[in-house]
C-alpha positions in Angstrom: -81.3 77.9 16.0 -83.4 75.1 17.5 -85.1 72.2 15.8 -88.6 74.4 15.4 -86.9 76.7 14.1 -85.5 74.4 11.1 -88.8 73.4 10.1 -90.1 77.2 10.1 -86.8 78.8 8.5 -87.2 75.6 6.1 -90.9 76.6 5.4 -90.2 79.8 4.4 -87.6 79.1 2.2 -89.6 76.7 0.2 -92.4 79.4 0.3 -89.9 82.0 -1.4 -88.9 79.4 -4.0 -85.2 78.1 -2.7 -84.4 74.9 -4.2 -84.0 71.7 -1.5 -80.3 72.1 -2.3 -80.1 75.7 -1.6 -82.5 75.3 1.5 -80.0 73.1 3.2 -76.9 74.9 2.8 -78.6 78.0 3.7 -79.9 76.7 7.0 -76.6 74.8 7.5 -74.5 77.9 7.4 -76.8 79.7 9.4 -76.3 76.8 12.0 -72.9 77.2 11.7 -72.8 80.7 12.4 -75.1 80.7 15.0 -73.0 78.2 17.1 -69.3 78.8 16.4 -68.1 79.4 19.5 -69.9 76.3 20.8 -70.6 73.0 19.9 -73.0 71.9 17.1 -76.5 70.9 18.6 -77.4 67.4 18.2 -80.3 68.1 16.0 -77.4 69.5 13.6 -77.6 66.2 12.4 -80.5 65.6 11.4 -81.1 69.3 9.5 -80.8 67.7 6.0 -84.0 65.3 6.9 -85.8 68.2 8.5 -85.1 70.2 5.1 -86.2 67.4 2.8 -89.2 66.4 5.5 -90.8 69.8 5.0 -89.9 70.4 1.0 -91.9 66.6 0.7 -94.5 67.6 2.9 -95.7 70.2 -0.1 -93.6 69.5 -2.9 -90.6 71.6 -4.1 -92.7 74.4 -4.9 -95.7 75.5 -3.3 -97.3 78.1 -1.2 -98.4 78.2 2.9 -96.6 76.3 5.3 -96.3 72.9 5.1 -98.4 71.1 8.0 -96.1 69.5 11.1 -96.8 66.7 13.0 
């Protein structure tokens, strides 16, 4: 799962009503799972602030996706 990807998966969660909290262990377990026989990427790191980035961009609950820079 690449960076992009984050923000999109992170997007539709929101759109399908997941909380922030359930958002980011969702995407971090898919992370984990994706990559388990290699290392973590680097943006790994940073996929709690790419979750909260795009929940802030259009609030906890709302509808579309949220718009990227």
């Amino acid at each position: 799962m690449y960076e992009a990807e984050v923000y999109q998966r992170a997007a539709l969660l929101m759109r399908l009503g997941y909380s922030l909290k359930e958002a980011t262990s969702r995407l971090q377990s898919n992370a984990s799972w994706d990559f388990e026989i290699n290392a973590m990427p680097k943006f790994s790191s940073r996929l709690k602030k790419i979750v909260e980035k795009v929940y802030k961009q259009k609030g906890a609950v709302g509808g579309g996706a949220p718009t990227l820079e």
